[in-house]
Kinemage of the C-alpha trace (Angstrom):
@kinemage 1
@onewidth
@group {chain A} dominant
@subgroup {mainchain}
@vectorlist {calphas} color= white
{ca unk a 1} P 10.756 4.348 -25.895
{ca unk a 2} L 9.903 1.213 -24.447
{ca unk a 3} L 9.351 -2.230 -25.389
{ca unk a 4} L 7.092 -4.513 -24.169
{ca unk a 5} L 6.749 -8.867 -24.299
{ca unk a 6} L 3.621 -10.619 -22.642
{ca unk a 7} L 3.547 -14.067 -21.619
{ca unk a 8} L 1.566 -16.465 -19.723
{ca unk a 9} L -1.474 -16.859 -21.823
{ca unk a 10} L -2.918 -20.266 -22.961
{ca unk a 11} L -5.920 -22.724 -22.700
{ca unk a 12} L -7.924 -23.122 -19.453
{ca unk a 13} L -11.351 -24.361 -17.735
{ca unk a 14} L -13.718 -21.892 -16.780
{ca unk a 15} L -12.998 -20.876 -13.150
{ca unk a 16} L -9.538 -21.433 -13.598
{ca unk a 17} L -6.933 -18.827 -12.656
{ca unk a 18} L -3.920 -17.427 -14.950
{ca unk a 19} L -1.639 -14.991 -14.437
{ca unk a 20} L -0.163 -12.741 -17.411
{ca unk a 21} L 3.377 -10.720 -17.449
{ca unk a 22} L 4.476 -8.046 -19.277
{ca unk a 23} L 7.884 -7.410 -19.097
{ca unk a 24} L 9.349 -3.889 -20.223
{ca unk a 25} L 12.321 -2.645 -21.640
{ca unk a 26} L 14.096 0.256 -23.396
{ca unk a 27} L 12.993 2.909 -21.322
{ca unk a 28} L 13.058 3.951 -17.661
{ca unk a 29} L 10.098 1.819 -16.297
{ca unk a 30} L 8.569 4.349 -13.546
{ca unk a 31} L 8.173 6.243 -16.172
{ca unk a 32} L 5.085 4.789 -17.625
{ca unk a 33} L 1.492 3.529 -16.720
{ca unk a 34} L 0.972 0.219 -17.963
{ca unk a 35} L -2.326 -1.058 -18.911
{ca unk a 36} L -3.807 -4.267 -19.899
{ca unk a 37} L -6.297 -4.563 -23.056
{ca unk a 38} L -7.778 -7.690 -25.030
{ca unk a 39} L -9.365 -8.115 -27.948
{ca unk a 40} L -11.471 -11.321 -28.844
{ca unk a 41} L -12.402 -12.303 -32.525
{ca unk a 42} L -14.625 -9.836 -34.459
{ca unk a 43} L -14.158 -7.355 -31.664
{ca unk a 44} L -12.767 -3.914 -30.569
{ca unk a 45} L -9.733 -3.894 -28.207
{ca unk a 46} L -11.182 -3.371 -24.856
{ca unk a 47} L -9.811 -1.642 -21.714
{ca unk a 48} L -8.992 -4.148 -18.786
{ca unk a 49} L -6.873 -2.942 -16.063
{ca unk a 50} L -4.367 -0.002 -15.033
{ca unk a 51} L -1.314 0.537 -12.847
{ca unk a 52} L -0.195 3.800 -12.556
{ca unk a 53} L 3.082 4.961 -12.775
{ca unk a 54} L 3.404 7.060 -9.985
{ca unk a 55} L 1.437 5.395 -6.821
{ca unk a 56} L 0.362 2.205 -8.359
{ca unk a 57} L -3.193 2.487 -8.113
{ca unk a 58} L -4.829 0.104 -9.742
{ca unk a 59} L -8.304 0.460 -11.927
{ca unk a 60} L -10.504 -2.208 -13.372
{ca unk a 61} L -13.101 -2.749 -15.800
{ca unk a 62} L -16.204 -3.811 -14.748
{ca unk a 63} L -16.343 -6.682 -16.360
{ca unk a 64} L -13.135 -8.463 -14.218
{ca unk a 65} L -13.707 -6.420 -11.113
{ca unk a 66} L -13.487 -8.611 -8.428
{ca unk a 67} L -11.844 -11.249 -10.320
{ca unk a 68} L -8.711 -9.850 -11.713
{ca unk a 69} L -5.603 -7.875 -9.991
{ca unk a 70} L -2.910 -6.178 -11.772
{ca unk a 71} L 0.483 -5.382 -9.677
{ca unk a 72} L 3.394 -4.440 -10.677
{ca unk a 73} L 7.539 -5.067 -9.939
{ca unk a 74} L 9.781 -2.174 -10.486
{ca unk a 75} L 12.632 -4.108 -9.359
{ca unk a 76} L 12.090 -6.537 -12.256
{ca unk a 77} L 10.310 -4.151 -14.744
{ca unk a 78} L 7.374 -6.372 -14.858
{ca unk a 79} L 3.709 -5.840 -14.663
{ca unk a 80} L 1.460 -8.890 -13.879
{ca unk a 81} L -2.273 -9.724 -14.290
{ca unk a 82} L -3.860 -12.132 -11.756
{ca unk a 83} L -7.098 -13.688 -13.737
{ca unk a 84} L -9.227 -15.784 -11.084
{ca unk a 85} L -12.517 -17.205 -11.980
{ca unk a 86} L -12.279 -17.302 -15.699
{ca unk a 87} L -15.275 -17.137 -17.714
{ca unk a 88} L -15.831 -18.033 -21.795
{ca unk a 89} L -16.185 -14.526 -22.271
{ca unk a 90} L -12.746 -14.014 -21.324
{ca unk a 91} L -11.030 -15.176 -23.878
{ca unk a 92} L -9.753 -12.782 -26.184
{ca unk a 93} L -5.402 -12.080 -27.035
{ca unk a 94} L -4.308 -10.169 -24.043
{ca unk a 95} L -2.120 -6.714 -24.914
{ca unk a 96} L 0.345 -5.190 -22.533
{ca unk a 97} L -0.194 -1.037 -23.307
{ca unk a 98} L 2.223 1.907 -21.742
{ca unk a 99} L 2.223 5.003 -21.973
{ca unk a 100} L 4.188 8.237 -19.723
{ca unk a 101} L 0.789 10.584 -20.455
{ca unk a 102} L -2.317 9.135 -19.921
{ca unk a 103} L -4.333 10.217 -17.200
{ca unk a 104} L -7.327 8.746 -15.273
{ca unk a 105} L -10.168 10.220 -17.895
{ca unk a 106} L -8.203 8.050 -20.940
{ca unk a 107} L -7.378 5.284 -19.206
{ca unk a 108} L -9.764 3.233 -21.380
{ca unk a 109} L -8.677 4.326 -24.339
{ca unk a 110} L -6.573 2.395 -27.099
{ca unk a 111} L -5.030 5.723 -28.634
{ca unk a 112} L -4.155 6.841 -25.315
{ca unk a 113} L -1.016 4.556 -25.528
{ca unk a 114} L 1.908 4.545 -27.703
{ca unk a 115} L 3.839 1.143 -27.098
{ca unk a 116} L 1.943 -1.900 -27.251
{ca unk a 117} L 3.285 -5.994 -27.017
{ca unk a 118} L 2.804 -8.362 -29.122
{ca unk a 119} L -0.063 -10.261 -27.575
{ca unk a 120} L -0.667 -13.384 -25.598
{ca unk a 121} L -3.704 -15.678 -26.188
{ca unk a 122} L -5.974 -16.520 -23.323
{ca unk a 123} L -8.692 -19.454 -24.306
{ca unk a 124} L -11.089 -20.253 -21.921
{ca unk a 125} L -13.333 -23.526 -22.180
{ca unk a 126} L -16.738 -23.883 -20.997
């Protein structure tokens, strides 16, 4: 299994940029997709980016397209999240998600993943 730890959140303006890590351990790294989800008060978790495992692709929700880039370090086990032009609607706790089955249809999906982080909060002021 792996284990996962974000960092990097905290308060910003709007059209700031912040950049998230997740850093993974336990498990052999390439082994696993890692995806980025938030949640903001009163609301579902919600999909935000994917890097696959096995050619790095990267997908996007519409909602950050164009603003946000996820990458990833296999050297250093760590999967990032580039956030540029930050909105109010942004802010939500960030999750960190893996998981060594999901494909491209269930990307979006919560229960597609079995390890999660902890969490790191991401304010954004208008």
């Amino acid at each position: 299994q792996v284990h996962l730890v974000e960092s990097g959140g905290g308060l910003v303006q709007t059209g700031d940029s912040l950049k998230l890590a997740c850093l993974a351990s336990g498990d052999t790294f390439n082994r696993y997709t890692i995806s980025w989800f938030r949640q903001a008060p009163g609301k579902d978790r919600q999909f935000v980016a994917t890097i696959f495992r096995s050619y790095g692709r990267p997908y996007f929700s519409d909602s950050v397209k164009g603003r946000f880039t996820i990458s990833r370090d296999s050297v250093n086990n760590m999967v990032y999240l580039d956030m540029n032009s930050l909105l109010p609607e942004d802010t939500a706790v960030y999750y960190c998600a893996a998981s060594s089955t999901v494909i491209l249809s269930t990307i979006r999906s919560a229960g597609s993943y079995a390890y999660w982080g902890q969490g790191t909060e991401v304010t954004v002021a208008s």
